[in-house]
N, C-alpha and C positions, 0 to 999 in steps of 0.2 A: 488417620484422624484421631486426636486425640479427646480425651472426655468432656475438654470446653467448646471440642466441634469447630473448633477455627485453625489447628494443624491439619493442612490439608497440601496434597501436590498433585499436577495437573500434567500431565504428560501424554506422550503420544499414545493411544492403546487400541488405534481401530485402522485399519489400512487405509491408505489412501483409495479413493473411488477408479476403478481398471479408466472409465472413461475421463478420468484427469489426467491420469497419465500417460493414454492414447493419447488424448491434446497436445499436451507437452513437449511427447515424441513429434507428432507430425508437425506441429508448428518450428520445432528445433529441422527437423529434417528438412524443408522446406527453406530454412532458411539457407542454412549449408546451402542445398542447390544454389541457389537463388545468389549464393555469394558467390561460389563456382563461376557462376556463367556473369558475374558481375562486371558492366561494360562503362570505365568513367573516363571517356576521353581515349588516348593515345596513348597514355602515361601506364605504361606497365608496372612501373614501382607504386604507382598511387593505387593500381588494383591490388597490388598485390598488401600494401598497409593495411588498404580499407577494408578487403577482405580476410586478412588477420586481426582486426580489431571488432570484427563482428563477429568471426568465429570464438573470441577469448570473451563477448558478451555474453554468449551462450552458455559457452563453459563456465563464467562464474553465475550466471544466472541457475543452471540443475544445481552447482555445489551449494547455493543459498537454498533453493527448495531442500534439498538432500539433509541440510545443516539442523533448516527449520524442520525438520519431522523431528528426527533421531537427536539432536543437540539439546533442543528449546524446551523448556518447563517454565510452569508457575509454581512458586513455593509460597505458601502462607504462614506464617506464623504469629505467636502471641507479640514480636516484637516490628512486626510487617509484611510486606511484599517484596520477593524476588523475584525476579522476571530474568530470565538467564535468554538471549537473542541466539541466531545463527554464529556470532563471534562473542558477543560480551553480554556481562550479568549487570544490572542496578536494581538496586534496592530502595524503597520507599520507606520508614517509617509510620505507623499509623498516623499521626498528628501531618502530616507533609499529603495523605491523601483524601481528596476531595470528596470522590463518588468513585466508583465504578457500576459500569452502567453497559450493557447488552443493546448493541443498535446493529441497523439493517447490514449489509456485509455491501464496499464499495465497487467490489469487484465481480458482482452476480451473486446467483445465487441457484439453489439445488443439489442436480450431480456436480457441475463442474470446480465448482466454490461454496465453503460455510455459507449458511445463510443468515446467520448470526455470528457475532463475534463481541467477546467482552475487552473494554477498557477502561483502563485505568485513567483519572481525571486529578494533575495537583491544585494545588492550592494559587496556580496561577495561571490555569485551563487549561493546561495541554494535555494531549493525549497521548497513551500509550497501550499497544496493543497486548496485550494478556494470552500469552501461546497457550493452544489447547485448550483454551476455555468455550468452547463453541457447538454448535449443533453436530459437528461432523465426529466432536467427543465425547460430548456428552447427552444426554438423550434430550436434558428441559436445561438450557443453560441460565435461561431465565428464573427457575428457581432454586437453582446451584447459586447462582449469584446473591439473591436474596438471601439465602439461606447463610451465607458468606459474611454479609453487611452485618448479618443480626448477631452471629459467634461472634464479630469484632468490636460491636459496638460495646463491651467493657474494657477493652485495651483504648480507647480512645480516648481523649480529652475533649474531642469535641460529638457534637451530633451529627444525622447526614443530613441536614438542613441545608436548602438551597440559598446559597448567598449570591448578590446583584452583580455584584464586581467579578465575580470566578464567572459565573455564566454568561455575562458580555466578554470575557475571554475566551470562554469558550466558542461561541459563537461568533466571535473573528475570526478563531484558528479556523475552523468550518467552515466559514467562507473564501478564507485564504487555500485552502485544500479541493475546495469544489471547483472553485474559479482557473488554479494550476492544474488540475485535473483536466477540465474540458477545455483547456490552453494543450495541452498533451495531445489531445485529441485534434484540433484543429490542425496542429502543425503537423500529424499525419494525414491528413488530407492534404496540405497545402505542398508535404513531400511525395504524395503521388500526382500531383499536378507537375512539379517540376520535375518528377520521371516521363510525362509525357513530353512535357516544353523538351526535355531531351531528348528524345524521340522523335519529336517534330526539325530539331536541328542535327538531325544526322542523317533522317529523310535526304532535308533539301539541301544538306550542305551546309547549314549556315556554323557558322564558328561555334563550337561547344566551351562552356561554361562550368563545368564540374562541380566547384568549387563552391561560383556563387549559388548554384543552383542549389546543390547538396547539403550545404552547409548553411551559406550566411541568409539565406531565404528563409529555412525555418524556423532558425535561431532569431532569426529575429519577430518572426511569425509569434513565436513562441512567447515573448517577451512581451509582445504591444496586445496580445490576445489574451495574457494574465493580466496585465495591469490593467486593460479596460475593463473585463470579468469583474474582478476585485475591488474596482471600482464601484461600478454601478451595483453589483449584491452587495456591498455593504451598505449601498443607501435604500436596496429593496432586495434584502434576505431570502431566498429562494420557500418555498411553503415545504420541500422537503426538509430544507434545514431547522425552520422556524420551528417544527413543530416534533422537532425530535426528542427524546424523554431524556 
């Protein structure tokens, strides 16, 4: 940090938690099995796809955690924000950023996930998430951040004042995320329902469906369960959302 307090960088510097990455492990190893013994039909080549395409899901899914510890930094500087991803880096200028701001973490919370995490907010509400800026890094991320706002605000042209039009973008994206979200959700329930529908036709015999079952049922699940979600929260905003800072 330099003497105006606003050169600052934010990087990985506390291990991840033994029981995150016991999850990890067991959920990854589970799946393995689980594709192993994976049974879609008669079609030995479609097992044998489907279960090479879930096991290379896997595989890039550790190398993105792996990426995200050791790779990912925030950089601050007098002329902006860096934010360097598991593969690429973008840059904000001060004048291009809106707010950033420390909200609840989407993914839980505790040992297994931050419970806080900070984002960056432009000037046309979208959001982006700020590596290493979080509980799990820092001790008060909420006053790192604050503390962040107030070094910056001489490099800025504008104030942190909240304006009408950026925050009803915001709060589309929010609804657009919450609604995809628990679309996400649904169509894993609606794909262990059509592990059973499979199960119930190999029972009796009745002719297996793979395809439709596995495929074009959730996908489509997934589609009419966002769009109706995103519908109706954007004409009655969830009170978690509404009343986020």
């Amino acid at each position: 940090m330099d003497e105006s307090g606003v050169e600052r960088e934010y990087r990985k510097r506390r291990k991840l938690p033994q029981a995150y990455l016991l999850l990890v492990g067991v959920v990854m190893l589970n799946g393995l099995i689980q594709t192993g013994r994976l049974q879609l039909g008669h079609d030995s080549s479609l097992r044998i796809w489907t279960s090479g395409a879930v096991a290379l899901l896997m595989v890039a899914a550790l190398v993105r955690i792996v990426l995200e510890q050791y790779r990912a930094y925030t950089r601050v500087t007098a002329a902006g924000i860096t934010v360097q991803g598991p593969v690429r880096s973008r840059t904000w200028a001060w004048h291009e950023v809106y707010d950033i701001r420390v909200q609840p973490s989407p993914r839980g919370s505790g040992r297994m996930a931050p419970q806080w995490l900070a984002y960056l907010y432009d000037m046309e509400g979208r959001r982006f998430r700020l590596p290493h800026l979080d509980d799990w890094q820092l001790d008060d991320p909420y006053a790192e951040v604050s503390a962040l706002c107030l070094a910056a605000a001489p490099h800025r042209s504008l104030t942190w004042e909240r304006r009408p039009h950026v925050e009803e973008g915001i709060l589309r994206r929010a609804v657009g995320r919450k609604a995809w979200t628990w679309a996400a959700y649904g169509t894993l329930v609606v794909l262990f329902a059509m592990f059973l529908v499979d199960l119930w036709q190999i029972a009796f015999g009745r002719p297996e469906h793979p395809f439709l079952l596995f495929l074009w049922v959730p996908l489509a699940s997934f589609g009419v369960l966002g769009a109706v979600l995103q519908r109706y929260w954007t004409a009655r905003p969830p009170r978690s959302i509404a009343q986020q800072p």
